[in-house]
C-alpha positions as CSV (number, residue, x, y, z in Angstrom):
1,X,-39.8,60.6,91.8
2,X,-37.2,59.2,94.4
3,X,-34.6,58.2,91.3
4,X,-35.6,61.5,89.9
5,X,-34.3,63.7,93.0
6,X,-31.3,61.0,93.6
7,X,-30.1,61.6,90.0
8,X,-30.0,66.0,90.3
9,X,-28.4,65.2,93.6
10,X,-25.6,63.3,91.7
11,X,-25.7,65.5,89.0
12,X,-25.6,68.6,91.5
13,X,-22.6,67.1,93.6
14,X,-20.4,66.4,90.5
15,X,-20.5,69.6,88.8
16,X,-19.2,71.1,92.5
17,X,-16.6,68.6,92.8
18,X,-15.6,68.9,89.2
19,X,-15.9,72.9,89.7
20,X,-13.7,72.9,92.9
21,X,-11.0,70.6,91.3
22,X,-10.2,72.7,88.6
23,X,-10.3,76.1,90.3
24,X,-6.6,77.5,90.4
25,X,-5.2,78.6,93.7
26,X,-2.9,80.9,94.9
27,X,-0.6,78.2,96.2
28,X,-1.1,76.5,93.3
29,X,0.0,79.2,91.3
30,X,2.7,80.2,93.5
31,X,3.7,75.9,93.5
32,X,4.0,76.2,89.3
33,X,4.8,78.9,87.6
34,X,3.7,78.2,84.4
35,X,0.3,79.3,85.8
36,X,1.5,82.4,86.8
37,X,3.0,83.7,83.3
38,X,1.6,87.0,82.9
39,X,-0.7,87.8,79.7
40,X,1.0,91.2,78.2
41,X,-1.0,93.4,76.3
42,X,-1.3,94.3,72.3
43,X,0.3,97.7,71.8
44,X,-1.1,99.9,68.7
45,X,0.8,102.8,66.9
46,X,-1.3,104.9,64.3
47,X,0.8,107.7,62.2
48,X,0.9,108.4,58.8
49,X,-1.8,106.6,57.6
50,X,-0.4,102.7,59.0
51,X,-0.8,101.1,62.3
52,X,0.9,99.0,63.9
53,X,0.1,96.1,66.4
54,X,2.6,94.4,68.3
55,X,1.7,91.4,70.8
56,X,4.2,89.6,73.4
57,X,4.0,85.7,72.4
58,X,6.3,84.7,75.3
59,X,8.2,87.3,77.1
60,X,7.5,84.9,80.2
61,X,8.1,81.4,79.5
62,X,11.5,81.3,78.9
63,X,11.7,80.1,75.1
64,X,14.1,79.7,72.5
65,X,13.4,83.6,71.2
66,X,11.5,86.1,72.2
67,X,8.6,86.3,69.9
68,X,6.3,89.0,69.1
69,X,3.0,89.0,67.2
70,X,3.1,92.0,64.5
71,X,0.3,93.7,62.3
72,X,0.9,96.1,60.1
73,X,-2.2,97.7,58.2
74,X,-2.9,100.3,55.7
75,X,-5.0,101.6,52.7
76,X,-2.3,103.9,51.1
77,X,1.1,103.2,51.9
78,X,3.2,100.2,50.6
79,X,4.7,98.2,53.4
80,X,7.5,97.0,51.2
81,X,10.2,96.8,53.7
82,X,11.5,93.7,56.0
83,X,10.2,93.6,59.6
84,X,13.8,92.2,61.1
85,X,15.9,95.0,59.5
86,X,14.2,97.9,60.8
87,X,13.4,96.1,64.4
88,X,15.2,95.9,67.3
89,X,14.6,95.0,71.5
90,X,15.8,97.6,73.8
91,X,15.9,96.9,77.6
92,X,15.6,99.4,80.5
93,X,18.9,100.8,80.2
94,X,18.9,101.7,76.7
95,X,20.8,98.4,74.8
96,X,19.5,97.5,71.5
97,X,19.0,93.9,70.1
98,X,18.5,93.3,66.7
99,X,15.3,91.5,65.5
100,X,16.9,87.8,64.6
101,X,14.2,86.9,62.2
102,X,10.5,87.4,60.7
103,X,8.2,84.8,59.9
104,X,4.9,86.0,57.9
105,X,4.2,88.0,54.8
106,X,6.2,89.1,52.4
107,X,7.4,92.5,51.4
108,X,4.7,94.9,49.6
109,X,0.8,95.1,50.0
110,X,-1.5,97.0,52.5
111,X,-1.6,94.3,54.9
112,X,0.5,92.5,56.8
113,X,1.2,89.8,59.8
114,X,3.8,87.9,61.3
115,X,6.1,86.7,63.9
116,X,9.0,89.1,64.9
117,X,11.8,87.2,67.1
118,X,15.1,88.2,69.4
119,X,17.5,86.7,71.4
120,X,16.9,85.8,74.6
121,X,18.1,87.9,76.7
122,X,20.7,86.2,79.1
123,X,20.1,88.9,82.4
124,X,17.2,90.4,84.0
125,X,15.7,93.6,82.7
126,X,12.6,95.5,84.4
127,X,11.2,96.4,81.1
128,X,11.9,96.0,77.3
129,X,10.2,98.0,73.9
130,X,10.1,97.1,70.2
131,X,10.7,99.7,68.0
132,X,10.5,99.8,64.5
133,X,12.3,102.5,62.4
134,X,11.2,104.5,59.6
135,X,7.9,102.7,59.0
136,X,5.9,105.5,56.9
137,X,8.5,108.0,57.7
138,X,8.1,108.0,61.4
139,X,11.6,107.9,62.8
140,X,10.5,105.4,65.5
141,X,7.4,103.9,66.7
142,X,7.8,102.2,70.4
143,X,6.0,99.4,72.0
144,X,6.9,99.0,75.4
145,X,6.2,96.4,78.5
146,X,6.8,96.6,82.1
147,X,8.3,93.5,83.1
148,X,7.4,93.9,87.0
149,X,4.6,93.0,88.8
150,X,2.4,95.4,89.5
C-alpha cells in the first residue's frame, strides 16, 4: 500500500512540474515574439450566389510574402477566373498591391482553394484588406484586418 501511495505521489508531482513548465508567460511572451504572433481571423463574403473565405497565413511573422488562405464556393456560378489578377492588398491609406501569385485550383468548377500571396510590405501600416474584383459581378468584395493591438 506504501509503494502504491509513493507511486500517485510521483505521478501527481510530475504532471505539476511538467504542467508549470510548459505554461507560457507574459514575460515569456514579451522575451520572444514568435509567441506573441497574433491569430487573425477568417473573413466570409456571401453575394450573388458565391462566398468567399479569406484567411491571414502570416501577416505577423515576417515571411517571404504575405499569404492568404482563400475559398471560393458555389453551386451555380463558374469561378473561371485567376485569383492574382483580380486581387490586390490595400493598406490604411488607400495604396493597392497587386496579388504576386496563386497557388491552388485551377480556373473553372464550383469549388475552389488556394494560397493568394503579396509583397511584403517594406513600412508599417495599421491595417490592410484584400479585395477581389468582379467575382460574380460584385464590383468588390473586402476583407479587412486591424493590424493594432487591441
Amino acid at each position: 500500500m506504501k509503494q502504491w501511495f509513493v507511486v500517485i505521489l510521483l505521478l501527481a508531482v510530475s504532471t505539476v512540474i511538467a504542467a508549470c513548465g510548459s505554461a507560457t508567460t507574459a514575460t515569456e511572451t514579451e522575451n520572444n515574439p514568435a509567441l506573441a504572433i497574433p491569430n487573425f481571423e477568417t473573413k466570409a463574403s456571401s453575394e450573388n450566389a458565391v462566398t468567399v473565405e479569406v484567411t491571414p497565413l502570416n501577416l505577423a511573422d515576417g515571411g517571404a510574402s504575405l499569404d492568404f488562405e482563400i475559398a471560393f464556393n458555389t453551386h451555380s456560378v463558374d469561378l473561371a477566373f485567376d485569383p492574382a489578377a483580380i486581387s490586390v492588398l490595400r493598406d490604411d491609406q488607400g495604396r493597392e498591391y497587386p496579388a504576386i501569385g496563386w497557388e491552388g485550383a485551377g480556373p473553372g468548377g464550383h469549388h475552389r482553394s488556394g494560397t493568394l500571396r503579396f509583397k511584403v510590405l517594406d513600412y508599417a501600416t495599421t491595417s490592410i484588406e484584400v479585395v477581389l474584383k468582379g467575382v460574380a459581378d460584385v464590383p468588390e468584395r473586402v476583407f479587412h484586418w486591424s493590424l493594432m493591438e487591441s
